[in-house]
N, C-alpha and C positions, 0 to 999 in steps of 0.2 A: 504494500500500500504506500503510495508514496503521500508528501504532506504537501498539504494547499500551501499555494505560492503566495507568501506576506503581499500585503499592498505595496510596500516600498519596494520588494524586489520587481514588481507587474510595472510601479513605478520608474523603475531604474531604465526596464529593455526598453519600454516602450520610447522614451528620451533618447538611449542608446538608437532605437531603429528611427525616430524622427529626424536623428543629426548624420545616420548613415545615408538619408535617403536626400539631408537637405546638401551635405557633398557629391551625392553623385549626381544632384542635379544643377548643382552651379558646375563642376565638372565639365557635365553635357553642354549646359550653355557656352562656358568658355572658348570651346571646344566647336560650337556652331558660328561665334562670334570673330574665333580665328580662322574659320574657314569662310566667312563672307571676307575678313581684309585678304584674306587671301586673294581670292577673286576678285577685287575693286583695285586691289593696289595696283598703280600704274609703273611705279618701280622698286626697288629695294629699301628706298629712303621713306616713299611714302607708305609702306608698310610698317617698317619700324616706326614711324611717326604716329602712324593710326593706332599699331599694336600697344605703342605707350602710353598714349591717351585713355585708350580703353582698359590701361592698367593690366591689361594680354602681356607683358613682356619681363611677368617673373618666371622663376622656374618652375610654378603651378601650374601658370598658364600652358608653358611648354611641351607640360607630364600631358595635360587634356589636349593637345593640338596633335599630342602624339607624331606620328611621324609623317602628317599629310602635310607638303607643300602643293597649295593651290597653283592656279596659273595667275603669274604678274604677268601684266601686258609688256 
C-alpha cells in the first residue's frame, strides 16, 4: 500500500512541471524568433544587430537556435 502524496509534495511537482514547461516554451520561442532573423537578415551584421536587440545573442539563445542557420540574403 503505498501513502497518499502530502499537499506540499503534489505542491512541489506541480511548480516543478509548470517551470519545466514554462522553459521549454521560451526555449521554442527563442528558437522560432532566431529562425525569423534568420530569414530577414540581409547580412551578417544585420543579424547580429537584430539577434542583440532581441536579447537572441546569449549562449541560451544559441542552445534553442541549435544548429539551424537560416538563409541571409
Amino acid at each position: 500500500m503505498t501513502a497518499p502524496r502530502s499537499t506540499s509534495d503534489t505542491g512541489r511537482q506541480r511548480l516543478a512541471e509548470a517551470r519545466a514547461t514554462k522553459l521549454r516554451d521560451e526555449k521554442l520561442q527563442r528558437g522560432q524568433a532566431a529562425h525569423t532573423v534568420d530569414c530577414h537578415a540581409t547580412d551578417p551584421q544585420d543579424r547580429a544587430e537584430l539577434m542583440a536587440m532581441l536579447g537572441l545573442d546569449t549562449p541560451t539563445a544559441a542552445e534553442a537556435r541549435g544548429t539551424h542557420l537560416g538563409r541571409i540574403n
